[in-house]
C-alpha positions as CSV (number, residue, x, y, z in Angstrom):
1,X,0.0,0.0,0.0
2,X,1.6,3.4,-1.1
3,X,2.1,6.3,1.1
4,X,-0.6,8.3,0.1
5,X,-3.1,5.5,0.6
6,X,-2.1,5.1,4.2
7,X,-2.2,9.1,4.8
8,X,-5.9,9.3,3.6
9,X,-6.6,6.4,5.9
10,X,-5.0,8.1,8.7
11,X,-2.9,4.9,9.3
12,X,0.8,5.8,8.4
13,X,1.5,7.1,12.3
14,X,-0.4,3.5,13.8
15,X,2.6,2.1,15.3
16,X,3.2,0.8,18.1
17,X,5.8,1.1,20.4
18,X,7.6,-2.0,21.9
19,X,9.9,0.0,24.1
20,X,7.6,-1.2,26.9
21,X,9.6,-4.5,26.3
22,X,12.8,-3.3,25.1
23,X,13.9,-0.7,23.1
24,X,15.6,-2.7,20.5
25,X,17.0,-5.9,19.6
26,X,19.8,-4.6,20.7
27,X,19.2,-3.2,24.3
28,X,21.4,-4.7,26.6
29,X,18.5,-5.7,29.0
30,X,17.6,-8.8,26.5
31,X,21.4,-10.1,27.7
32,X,20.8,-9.5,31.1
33,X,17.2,-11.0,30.9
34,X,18.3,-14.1,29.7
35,X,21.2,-14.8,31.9
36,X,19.2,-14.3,34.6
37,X,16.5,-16.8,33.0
38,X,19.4,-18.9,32.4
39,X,20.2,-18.5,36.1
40,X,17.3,-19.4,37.4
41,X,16.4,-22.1,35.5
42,X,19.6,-24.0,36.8
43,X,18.5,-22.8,40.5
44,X,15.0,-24.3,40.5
45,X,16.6,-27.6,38.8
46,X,19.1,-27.7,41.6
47,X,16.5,-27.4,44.2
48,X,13.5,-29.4,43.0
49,X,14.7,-32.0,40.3
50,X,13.7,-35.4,41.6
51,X,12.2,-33.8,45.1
52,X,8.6,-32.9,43.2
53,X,6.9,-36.0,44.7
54,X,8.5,-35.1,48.4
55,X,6.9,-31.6,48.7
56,X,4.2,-30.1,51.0
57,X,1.7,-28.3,49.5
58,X,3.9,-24.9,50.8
59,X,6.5,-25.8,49.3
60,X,4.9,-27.1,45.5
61,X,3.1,-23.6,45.9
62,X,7.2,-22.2,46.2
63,X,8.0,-24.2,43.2
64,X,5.5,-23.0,41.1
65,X,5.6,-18.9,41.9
66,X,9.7,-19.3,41.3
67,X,8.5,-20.9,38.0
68,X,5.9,-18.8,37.3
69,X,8.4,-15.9,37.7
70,X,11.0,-17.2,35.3
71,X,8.2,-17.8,32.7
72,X,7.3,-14.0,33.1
73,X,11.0,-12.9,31.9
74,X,10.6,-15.7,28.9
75,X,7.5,-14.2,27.7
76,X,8.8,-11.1,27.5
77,X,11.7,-11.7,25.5
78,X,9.6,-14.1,23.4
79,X,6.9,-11.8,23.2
80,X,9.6,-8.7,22.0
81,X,11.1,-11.4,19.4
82,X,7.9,-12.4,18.0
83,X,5.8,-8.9,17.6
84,X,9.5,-7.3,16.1
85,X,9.7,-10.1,13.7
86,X,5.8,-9.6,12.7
87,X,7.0,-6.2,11.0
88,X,10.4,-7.1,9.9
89,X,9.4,-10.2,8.5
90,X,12.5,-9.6,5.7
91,X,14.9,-8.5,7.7
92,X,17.8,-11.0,8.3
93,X,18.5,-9.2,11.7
94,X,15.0,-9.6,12.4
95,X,15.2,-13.6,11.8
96,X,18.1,-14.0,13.7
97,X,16.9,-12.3,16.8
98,X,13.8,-14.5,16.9
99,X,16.0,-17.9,16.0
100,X,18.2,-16.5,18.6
101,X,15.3,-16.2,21.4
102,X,13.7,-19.6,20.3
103,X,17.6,-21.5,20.9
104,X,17.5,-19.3,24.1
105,X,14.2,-20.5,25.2
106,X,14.8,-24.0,24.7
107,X,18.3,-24.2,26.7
108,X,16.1,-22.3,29.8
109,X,13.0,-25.3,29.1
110,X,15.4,-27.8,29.2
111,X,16.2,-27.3,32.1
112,X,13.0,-27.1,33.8
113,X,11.1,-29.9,32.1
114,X,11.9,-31.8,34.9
115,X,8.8,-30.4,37.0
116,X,6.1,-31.3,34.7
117,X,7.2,-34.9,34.1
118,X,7.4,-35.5,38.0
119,X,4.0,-33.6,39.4
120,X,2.6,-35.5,36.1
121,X,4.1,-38.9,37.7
122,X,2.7,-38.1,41.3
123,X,0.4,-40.6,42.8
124,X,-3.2,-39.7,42.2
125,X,-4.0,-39.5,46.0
126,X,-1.1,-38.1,47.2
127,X,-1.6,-35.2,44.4
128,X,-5.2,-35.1,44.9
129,X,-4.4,-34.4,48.8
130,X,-1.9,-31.6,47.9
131,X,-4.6,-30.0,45.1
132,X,-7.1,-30.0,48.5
133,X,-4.9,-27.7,51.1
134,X,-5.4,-24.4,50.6
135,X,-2.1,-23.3,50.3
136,X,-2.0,-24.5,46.5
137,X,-5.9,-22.8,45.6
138,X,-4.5,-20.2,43.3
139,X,-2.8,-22.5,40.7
140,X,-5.3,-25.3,41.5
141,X,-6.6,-25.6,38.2
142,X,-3.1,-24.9,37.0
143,X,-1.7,-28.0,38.6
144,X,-4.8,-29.8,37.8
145,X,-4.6,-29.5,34.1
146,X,-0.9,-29.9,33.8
147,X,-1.5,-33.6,34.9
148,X,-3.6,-34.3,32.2
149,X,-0.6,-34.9,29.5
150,X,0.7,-37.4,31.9
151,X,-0.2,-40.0,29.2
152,X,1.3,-38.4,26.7
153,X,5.1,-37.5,28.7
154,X,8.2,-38.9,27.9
155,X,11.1,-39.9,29.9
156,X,12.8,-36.8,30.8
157,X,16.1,-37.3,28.9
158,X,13.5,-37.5,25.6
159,X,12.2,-34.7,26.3
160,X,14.7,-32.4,26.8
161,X,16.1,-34.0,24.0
162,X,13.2,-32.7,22.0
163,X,13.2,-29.4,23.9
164,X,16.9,-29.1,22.4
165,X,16.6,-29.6,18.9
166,X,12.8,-27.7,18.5
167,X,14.8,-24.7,17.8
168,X,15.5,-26.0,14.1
169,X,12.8,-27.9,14.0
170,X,9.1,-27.2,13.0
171,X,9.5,-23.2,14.1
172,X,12.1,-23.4,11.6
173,X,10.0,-24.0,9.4
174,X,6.9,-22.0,10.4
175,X,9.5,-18.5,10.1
176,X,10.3,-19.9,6.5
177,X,6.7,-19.7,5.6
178,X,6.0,-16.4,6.8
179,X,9.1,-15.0,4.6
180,X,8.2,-16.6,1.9
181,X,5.3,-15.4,1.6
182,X,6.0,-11.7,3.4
183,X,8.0,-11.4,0.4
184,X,6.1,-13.0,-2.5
185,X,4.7,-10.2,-4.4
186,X,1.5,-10.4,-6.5
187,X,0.5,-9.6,-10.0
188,X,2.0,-6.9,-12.5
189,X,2.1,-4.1,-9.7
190,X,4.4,-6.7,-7.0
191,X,1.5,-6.1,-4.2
192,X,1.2,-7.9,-1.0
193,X,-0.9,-10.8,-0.5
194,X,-3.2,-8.5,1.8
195,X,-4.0,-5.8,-1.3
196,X,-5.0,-8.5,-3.8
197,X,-6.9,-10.6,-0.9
198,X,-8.5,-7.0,-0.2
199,X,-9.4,-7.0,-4.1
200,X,-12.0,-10.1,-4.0
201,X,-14.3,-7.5,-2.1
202,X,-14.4,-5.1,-5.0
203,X,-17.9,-4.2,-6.6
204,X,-16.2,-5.1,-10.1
205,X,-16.2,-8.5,-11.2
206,X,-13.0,-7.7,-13.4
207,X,-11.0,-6.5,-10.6
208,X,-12.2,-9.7,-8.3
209,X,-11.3,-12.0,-10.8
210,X,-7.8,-10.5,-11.7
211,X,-7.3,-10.4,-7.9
212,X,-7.7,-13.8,-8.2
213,X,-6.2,-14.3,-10.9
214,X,-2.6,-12.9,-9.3
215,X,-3.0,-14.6,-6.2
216,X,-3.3,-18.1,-7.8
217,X,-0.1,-17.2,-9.7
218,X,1.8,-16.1,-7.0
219,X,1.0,-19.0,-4.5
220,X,1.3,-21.7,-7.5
221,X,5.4,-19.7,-8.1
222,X,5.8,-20.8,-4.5
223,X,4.0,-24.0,-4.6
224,X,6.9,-26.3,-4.4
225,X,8.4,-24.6,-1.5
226,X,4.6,-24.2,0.7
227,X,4.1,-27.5,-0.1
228,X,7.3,-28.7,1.2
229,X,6.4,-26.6,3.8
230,X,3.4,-28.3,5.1
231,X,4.5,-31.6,4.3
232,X,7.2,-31.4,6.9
233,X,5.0,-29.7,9.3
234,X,2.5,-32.9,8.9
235,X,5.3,-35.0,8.9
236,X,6.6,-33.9,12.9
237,X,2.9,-33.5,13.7
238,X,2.9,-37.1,13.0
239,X,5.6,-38.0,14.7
240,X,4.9,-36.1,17.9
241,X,1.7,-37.5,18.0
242,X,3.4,-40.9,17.9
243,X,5.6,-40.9,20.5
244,X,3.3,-39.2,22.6
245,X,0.4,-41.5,22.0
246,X,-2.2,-39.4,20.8
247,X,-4.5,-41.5,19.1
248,X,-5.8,-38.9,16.6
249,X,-4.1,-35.9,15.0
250,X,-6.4,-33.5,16.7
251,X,-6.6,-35.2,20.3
252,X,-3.9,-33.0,21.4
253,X,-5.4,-29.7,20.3
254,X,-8.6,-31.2,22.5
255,X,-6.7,-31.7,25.1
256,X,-5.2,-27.9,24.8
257,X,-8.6,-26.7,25.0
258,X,-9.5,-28.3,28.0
259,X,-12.3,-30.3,25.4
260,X,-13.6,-33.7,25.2
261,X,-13.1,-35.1,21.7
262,X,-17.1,-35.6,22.1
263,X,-17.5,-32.4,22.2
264,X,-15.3,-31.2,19.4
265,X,-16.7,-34.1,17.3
266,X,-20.4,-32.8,18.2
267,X,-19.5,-29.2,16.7
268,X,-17.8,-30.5,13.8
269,X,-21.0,-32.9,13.1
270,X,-23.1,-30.0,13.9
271,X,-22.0,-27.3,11.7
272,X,-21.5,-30.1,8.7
273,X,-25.2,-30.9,8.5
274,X,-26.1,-27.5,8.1
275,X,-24.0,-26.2,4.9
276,X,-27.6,-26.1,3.6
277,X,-27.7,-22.6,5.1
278,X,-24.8,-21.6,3.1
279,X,-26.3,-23.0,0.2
280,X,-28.9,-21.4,0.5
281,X,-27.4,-17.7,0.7
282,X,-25.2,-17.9,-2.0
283,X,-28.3,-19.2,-4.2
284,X,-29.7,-15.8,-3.1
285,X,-26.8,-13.6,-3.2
286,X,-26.4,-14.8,-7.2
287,X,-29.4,-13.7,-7.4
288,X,-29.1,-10.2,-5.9
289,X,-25.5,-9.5,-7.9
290,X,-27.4,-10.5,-11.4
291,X,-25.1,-13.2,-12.3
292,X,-26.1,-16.6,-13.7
293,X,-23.4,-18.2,-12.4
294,X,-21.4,-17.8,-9.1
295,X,-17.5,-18.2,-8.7
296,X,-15.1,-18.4,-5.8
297,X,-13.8,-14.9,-6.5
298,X,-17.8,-13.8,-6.3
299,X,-18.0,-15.0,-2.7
300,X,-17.3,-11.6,-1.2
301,X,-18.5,-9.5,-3.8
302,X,-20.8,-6.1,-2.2
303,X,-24.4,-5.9,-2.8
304,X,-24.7,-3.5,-5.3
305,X,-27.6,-1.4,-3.7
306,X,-24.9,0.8,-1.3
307,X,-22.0,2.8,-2.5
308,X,-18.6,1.2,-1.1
309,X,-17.6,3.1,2.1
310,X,-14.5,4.2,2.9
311,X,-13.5,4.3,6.2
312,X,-10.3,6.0,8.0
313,X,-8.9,4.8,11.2
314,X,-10.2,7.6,13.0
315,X,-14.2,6.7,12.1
316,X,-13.0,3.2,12.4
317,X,-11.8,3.7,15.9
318,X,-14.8,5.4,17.1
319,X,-17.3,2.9,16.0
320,X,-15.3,0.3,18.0
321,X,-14.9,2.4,20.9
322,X,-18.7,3.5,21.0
323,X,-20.5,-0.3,20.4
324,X,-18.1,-1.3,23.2
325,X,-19.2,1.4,25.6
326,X,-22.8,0.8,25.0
327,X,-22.1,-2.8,26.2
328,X,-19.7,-1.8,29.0
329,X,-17.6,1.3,29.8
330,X,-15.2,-0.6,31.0
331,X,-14.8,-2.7,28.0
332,X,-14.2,0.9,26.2
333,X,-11.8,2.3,28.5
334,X,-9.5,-0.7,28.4
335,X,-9.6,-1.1,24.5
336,X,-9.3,2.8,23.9
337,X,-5.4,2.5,25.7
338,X,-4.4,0.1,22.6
339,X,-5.2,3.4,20.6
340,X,-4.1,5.9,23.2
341,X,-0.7,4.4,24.3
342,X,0.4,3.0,20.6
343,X,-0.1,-1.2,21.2
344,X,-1.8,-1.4,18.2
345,X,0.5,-1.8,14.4
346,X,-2.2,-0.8,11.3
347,X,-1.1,0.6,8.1
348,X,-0.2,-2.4,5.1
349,X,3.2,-2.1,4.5
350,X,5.8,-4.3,2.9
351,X,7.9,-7.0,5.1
352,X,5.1,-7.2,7.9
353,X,3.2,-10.3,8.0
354,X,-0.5,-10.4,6.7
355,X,-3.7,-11.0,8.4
356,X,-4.3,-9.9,12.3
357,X,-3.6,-11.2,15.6
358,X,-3.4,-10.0,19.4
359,X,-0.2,-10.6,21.4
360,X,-1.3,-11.5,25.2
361,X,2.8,-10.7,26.1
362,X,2.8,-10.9,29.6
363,X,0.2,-9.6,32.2
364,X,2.9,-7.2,33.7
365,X,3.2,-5.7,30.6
366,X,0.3,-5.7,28.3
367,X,-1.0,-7.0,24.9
368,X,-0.2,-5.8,21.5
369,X,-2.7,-5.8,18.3
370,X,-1.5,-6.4,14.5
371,X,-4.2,-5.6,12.1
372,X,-3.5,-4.7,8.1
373,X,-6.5,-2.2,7.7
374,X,-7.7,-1.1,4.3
375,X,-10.3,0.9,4.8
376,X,-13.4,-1.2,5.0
377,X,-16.1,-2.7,7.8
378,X,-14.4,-5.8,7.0
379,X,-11.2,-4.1,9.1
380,X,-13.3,-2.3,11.6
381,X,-14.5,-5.7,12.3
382,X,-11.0,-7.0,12.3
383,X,-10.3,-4.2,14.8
384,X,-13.4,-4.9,17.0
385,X,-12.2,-8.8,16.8
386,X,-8.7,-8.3,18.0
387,X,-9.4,-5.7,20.7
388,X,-11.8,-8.5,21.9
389,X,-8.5,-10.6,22.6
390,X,-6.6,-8.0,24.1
391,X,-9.9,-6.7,26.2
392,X,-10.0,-10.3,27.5
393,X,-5.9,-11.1,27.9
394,X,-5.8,-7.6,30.3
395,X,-8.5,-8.8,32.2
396,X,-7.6,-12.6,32.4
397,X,-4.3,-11.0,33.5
398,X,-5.8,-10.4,37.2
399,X,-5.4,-14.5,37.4
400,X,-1.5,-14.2,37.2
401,X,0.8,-15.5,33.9
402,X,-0.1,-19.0,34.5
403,X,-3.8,-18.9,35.1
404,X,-4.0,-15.7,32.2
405,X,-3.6,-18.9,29.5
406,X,-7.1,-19.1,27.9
407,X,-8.4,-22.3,25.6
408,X,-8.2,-21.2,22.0
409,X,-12.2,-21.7,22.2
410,X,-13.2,-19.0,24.8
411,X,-10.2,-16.5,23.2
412,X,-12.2,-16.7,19.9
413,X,-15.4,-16.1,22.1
414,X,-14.1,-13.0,23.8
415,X,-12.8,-11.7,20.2
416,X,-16.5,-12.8,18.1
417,X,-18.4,-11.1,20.9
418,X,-17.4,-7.9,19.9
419,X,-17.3,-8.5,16.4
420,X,-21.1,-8.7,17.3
421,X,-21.5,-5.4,19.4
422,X,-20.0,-3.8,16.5
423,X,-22.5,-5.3,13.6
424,X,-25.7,-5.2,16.0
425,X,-25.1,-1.4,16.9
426,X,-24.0,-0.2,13.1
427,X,-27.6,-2.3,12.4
428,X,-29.7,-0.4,15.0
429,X,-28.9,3.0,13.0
430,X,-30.0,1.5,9.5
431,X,-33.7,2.1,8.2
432,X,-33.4,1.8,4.5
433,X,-34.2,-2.0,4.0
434,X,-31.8,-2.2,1.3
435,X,-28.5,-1.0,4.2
436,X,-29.8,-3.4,6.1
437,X,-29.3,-6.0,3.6
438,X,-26.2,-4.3,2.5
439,X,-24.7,-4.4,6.2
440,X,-27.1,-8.0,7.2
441,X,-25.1,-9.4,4.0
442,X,-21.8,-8.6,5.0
443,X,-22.1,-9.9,8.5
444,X,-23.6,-13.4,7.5
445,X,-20.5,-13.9,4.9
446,X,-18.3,-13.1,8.3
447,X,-20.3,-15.4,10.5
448,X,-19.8,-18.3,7.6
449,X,-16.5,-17.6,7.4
450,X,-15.8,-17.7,10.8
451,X,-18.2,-21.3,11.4
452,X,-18.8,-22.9,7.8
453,X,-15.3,-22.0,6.4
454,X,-13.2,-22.8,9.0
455,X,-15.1,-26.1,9.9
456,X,-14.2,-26.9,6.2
457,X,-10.7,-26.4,6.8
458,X,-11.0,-28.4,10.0
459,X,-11.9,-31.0,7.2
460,X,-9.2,-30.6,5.0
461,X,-6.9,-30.8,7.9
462,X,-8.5,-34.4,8.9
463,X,-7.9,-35.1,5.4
464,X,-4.2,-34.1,5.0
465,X,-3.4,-35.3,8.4
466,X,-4.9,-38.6,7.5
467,X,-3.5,-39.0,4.6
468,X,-0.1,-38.2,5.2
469,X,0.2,-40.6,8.0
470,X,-1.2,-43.3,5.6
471,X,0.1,-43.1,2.3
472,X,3.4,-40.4,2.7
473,X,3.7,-37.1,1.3
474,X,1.3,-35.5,-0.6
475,X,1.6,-34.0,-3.8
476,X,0.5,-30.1,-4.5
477,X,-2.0,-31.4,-6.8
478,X,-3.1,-33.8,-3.5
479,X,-3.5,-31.0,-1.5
480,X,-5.3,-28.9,-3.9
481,X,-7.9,-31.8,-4.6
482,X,-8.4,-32.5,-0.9
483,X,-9.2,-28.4,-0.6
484,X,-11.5,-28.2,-3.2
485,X,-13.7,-31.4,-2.4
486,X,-13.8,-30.0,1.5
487,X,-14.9,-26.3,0.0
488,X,-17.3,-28.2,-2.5
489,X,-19.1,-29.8,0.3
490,X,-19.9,-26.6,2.0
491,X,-20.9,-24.7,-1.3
492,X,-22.4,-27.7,-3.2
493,X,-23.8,-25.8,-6.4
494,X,-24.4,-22.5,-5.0
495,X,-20.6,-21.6,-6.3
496,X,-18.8,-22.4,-8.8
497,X,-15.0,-23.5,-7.7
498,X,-12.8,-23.0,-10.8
499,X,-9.3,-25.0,-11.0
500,X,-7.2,-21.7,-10.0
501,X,-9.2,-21.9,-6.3
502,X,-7.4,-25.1,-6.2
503,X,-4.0,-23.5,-4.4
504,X,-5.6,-21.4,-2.1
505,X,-4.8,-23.9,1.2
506,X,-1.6,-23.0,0.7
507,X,-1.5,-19.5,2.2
508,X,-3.5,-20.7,5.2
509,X,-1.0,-19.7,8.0
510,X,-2.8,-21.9,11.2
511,X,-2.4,-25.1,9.4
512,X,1.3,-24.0,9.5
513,X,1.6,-21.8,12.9
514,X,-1.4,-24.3,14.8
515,X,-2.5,-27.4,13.6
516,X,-6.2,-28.1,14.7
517,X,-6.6,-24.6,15.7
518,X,-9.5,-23.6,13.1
519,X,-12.6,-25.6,15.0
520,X,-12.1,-23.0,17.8
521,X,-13.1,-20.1,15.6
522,X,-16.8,-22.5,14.9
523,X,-16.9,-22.6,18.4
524,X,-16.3,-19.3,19.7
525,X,-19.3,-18.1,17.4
526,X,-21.9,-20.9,18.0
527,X,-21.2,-20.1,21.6
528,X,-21.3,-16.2,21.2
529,X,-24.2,-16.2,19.0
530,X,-26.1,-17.9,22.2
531,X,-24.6,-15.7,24.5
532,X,-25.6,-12.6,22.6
533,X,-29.3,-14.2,22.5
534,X,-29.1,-14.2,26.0
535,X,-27.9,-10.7,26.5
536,X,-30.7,-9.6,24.0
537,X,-33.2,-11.1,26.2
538,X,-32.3,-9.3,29.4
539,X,-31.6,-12.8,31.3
540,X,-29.5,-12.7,34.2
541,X,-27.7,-10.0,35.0
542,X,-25.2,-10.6,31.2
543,X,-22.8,-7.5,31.4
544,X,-20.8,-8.2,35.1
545,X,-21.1,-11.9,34.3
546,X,-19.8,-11.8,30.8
547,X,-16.7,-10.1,32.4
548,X,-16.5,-12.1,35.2
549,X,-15.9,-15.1,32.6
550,X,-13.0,-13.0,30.8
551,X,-11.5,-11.9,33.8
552,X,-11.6,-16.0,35.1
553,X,-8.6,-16.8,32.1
554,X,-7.8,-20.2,32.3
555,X,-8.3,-20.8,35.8
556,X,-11.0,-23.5,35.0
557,X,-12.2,-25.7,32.2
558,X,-14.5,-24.2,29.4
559,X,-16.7,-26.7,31.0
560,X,-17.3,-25.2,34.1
561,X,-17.0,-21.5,33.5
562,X,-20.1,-21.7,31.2
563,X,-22.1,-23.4,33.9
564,X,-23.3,-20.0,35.3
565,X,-24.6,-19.3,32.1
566,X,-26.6,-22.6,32.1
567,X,-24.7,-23.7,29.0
568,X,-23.8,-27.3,29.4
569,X,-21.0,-27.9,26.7
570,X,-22.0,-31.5,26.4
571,X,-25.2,-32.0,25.4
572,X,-24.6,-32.0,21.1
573,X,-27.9,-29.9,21.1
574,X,-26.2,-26.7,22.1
575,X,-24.9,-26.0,19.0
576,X,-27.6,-26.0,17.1
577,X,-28.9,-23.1,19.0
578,X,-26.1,-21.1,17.4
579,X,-26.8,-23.1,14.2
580,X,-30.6,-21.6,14.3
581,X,-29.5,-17.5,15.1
582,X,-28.1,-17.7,11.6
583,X,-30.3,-19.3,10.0
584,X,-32.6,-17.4,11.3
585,X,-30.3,-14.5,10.4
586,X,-30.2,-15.6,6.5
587,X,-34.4,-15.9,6.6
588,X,-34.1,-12.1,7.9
589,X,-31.7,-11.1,4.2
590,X,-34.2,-13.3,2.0
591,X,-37.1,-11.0,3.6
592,X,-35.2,-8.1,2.7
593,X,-34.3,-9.5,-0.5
594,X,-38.1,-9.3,-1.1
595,X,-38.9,-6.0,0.4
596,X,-36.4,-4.9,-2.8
597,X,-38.1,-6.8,-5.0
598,X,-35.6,-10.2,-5.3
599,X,-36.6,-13.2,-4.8
């Protein structure tokens, strides 16, 4: 994006300032930090390894708050390494600080790896006795959960083996991909990946399609190297999972989110017998956009009854800031310091890595947000989304660094919620039936990409996984044909998949970064989407509780923390309450379709 782009959206100053970690990679705190790491990862070794098993409930309690303390220092400098390589992403200095602080992190973890593998290997009654005395209540669930990998441990000498070599290992390989494609540039005017994705929203077909168009070239240039890529990142998923006994490739993923693979299994089962709703939208939206046929690169295409707004960071902000104070002032004040105090990184610019995220650092510090904003709902959404995360990480932060950890499913709950907020207060100021369908339109693509889509890459991923561990690596052309019978499922003949849609998988970065991780995004909505009904409805009192539940981090399961909201997580019928809100939502946009006279 040029300069003048990023001037009109006001986003060419949005950067923020890391100096609350360090104020370089070259700030001589980062040496210090880590030899005091290293330092103390040797002194709680020397103290503890092989006594775990002989400790008082005082004494684990010591253990854990020396621990806890050395982690703090480690996030930091991983946090600094990570949010500095987001921006730099072609910088070779930038690449060797972060392979620098990964080596560094796995010399302090080997020497600590000790503790999990013995409180894991603790008798069940004499650890269920320590987890009772009150001394150990504030990392109860802490303690609690670490013991369920115990199946899945190795000796220690493996591990640390493991621990010692992970350096050059699959994060190798995950900072590979993000170069590669930080600095693949796209079509005749070398953009980034984030201006021709932005593209496939244009009003013109032309420009859609040629956005296309140069993305499928540019991934298929790369395609030997992304699919060498994820080949080797299936490959040590396999492995892993085979040494550690996992019985499925995802079971581990479960078992990070605190979730019963009946559970996940009932979501995925869920949202798969409903791609009729899909079906059914884009059947209408073909309609509405005049076209006898629909293609991938139609998918996000504006309804053509609105003129395409344009918004600046500065509108963008306040429309955040004011559906979050409507819901809670509190909410607003703590998301309006990532503007204020310069933890959020904006404007599009070349060598920083695409899509969004938010950085939970450490809760001494604070979190950081990465967005790539163009100028559209779309990115106040985006914005709305990752303030969501870093409303929740300052919160959860009250727990402590190792109770602040929450399950990939209630993070992407925190972060949909006030996707929502923003969408149900832009909707409340529409009265023109055609901006409702205009803005009704736009959300209901977001909500299926966020449950139908990702749920459909949750299948590809069984698919790959699967296959890989049966018949060997997989070909690009494997990959592509296992991506487009997954999307074909979901779309069936509402759109039309043409054979340069094929490579798209391959610029997926969770399948690379977080295998598994896509079924929480399904999750977080079904679940916020029933939450929102409730908050609608006046029951209980929502607001305090609904912070309450951010604030508790990962100080208990999923499970339990939805029990004040009556929401029992295990009955496969909760989902299709979710399941119900949009397509009650899509019934809504084919009423409006016929106020406009479509049909």
């Amino acid at each position: 994006m040029n300069n003048d782009i990023m001037k009109e959206l006001g986003t060419e100053e949005v950067l923020w300032n890391l100096g609350d970690l360090y104020q370089g990679i070259d700030d001589s705190r980062i040496h210090d930090d880590m030899e005091k790491c290293k330092k103390s990862a040797l002194e709680i070794a020397d103290k503890y390894s092989g006594k775990i098993a002989e400790l008082t409930a005082a004494e684990l309690f010591a253990v854990v708050s020396e621990y806890e303390g050395l982690t703090i220092i480690v996030g930091r400098l991983n946090a600094f390494a990570q949010l500095h390589f987001s921006t730099h992403v072609n910088d070779p200095k930038a690449g060797a600080f972060l392979q620098r602080v990964n080596e560094f992190f796995s010399i302090v973890n080997k020497d600590v790896v000790f503790f999990d593998i013995e409180w894991a290997n603790v008798p069940d009654d004499k650890a269920d006795d320590l987890l009772a005395d009150s001394a150990l209540e504030h990392y109860r669930h802490y303690l609690q959960a670490a013991r369920r990998y115990k199946p899945h441990l190795l000796s220690q000498v493996e591990e640390q083996l493991i621990i010692e070599i992970s350096p050059v290992g699959r994060s190798s390989w995950i900072s590979l991909f993000e170069k590669v494609l930080a600095a693949q540039r796209f079509g005749k005017e070398a953009r980034t990946q984030e201006e021709v994705l932005t593209d496939l929203y244009s009003p013109d077909r032309k420009v859609r399609k040629s956005a296309a168009n140069d993305l499928t070239d540019g991934l298929r240039s790369q395609s030997i190297v992304l699919t060498h890529i994820f080949n080797t990142i299936l490959g040590d998923k396999m492995i892993d999972d085979r040494i550690r006994d996992y019985h499925n490739w995802v079971k581990s993923m479960n078992l990070a989110n605190e979730l019963d693979d009946d559970t996940v299994d009932s979501l995925i089962a869920s949202a798969t017998d409903r791609y009729d709703i899909v079906q059914r939208y884009y059947g209408l939206k073909r309609r509405l956009l005049g076209l006898e046929e629909l293609f991938d690169y139609d998918r996000y295409a504006p309804l053509p009854y609105l003129p395409q707004r344009v918004v600046d960071w500065e509108k963008g902000k306040e429309i955040v800031l004011d559906a979050f104070g409507k819901f809670s002032p509190k909410m607003a004040s703590i998301a309006n310091q990532f503007f204020d105090k310069q933890w959020i990184h904006a404007p599009v610019i070349q060598g920083k890595t695409g899509g969004a995220f938010a950085h939970p650092v450490v809760p001494q510090v604070h979190p950081y947000v990465l967005v790539n904003f163009t100028g559209n709902l779309r990115d106040v959404e985006t914005v709305a989304h990752e303030l969501g995360h870093g409303v929740h990480q300052i919160l959860a932060g009250e727990q402590g660094y190792l109770n602040s950890h929450t399950p990939l499913v209630l993070a992407e709950t925190a972060s949909v919620f006030c996707e929502m907020l923003v969408f149900k207060d832009l909707m409340r100021n529409l009265e023109r039936p055609e901006e409702k369908l205009w803005l009704a339109a736009s959300k209901i693509e977001s909500i299926f990409a966020t449950v139908f889509r990702q749920i459909a890459m949750n299948r590809f991923e069984n698919d790959v996984h699967n296959k890989r561990r049966s018949k060997g690596e997989l070909s690009p052309d494997e990959f592509s044909n296992i991506w487009v019978k997954t999307q074909e499922k979901m779309f069936s003949n509402s759109v039309t998949l043409t054979d340069d849609y094929g490579i798209w998988w391959s610029y997926i970065g969770h399948f690379i970064h977080t295998p598994g991780y896509v079924y929480a995004y399904a999750f977080g909505e079904l679940l916020v989407l029933s939450l929102y009904s409730m908050y609608e409805k006046g029951k209980m009192d929502f607001v305090p509780c609904y912070l309450e539940l951010l604030a508790a981090g990962g100080s208990d399961t999923p499970y339990r923390l939805l029990e004040s909201f009556g929401i029992d997580l295990h009955d496969p019928n909760f989902w299709h309450q979710g399941l119900n809100v949009i397509d009650d939502m899509v019934k809504e946009i084919e009423e409006l379709a016929v106020e406009i006279g479509v049909e």
